[in-house]
N, C-alpha and C positions, 0 to 999 in steps of 0.2 A: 457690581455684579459682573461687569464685564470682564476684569481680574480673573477671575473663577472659572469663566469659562473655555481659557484655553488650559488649565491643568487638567480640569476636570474632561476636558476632551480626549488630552494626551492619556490619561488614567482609562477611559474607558476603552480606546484602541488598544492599548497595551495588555487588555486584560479578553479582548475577543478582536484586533484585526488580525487580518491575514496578513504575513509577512512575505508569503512564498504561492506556489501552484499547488494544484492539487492533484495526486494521482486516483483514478478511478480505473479499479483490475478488475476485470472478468474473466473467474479462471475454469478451467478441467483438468483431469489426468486422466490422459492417455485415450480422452475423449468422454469421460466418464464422469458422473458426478461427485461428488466429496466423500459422502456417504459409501456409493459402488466401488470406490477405488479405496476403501478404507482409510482415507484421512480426516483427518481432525482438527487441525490445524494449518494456516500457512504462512510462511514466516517470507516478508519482503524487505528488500534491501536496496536502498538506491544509492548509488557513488555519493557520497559525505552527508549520508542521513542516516541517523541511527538506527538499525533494525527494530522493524516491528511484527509482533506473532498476534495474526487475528484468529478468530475462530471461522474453522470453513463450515458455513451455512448458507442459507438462505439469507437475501435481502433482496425484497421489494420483484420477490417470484425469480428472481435470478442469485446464481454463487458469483457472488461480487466483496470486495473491500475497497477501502479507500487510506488515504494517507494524506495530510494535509501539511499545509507552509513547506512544501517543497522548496532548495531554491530555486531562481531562477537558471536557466541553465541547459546543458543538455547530461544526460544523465543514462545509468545502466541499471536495471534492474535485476535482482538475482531474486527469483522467488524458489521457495522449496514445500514442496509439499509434507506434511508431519503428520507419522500414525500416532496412536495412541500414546505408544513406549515413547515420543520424541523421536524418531528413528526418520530420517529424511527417505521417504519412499519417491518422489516426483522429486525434478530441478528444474529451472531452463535460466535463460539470459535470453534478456530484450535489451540491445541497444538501440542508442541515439533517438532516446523522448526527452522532448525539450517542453519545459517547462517558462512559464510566462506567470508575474505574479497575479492571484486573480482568476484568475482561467485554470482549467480543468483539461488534464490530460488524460484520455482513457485508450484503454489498452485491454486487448481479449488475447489471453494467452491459455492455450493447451500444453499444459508440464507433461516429457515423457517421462515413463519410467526409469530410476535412474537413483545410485545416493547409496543407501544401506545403511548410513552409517549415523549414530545420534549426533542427537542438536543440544 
């Protein structure tokens, strides 16, 4: 039995640990909420992490996303806010959030106005 149980341990990390940090965004536009500034989506992007496009709503009574198994590291954030069409209506850049694996980096960022152009 004891055989078994280091595969089966390596199996189960592999399929739910964390490998990296986590980011935790709270965002606005132009101080406004998702809804008031007509976006819809927000697309975030961190230095050698695949972009990802959440839906801009509500979580947990606040406009928030997250992104998870960050690496380790310090890292740039390029978020865009997106209308309906895809049309980047909000930008901004956060540097220098350093990530730890494990641990949770959060970040409250207000996107100004800015972009026009689709995604």
């Amino acid at each position: 039995m004891k055989r078994l149980a280091w595969p089966l341990g390596v199996a189960l990390c592999l399929a739910g640990c964390s490998t990296g940090g986590v980011l935790e965004v709270h965002w606005s536009f132009g101080g406004k909420p998702c809804a008031a500034a007509g976006v819809t989506r927000v697309r975030l992007e961190l230095t050698d992490v695949p972009p990802r496009t959440l839906p801009c709503r509500r979580w947990n009574g606040r406009e928030e996303g997250s992104l998870e198994d960050v690496p380790e590291g310090v890292h740039t954030l390029r978020a865009e806010g997106l209308d309906a069409a895809g049309k980047v209506r909000f930008e901004a850049l956060h540097e220098g959030l350093y990530f730890v694996k494990g641990l949770t980096t959060g970040v409250k960022i207000d996107l100004p106005p800015g972009g026009g152009r689709p995604r």
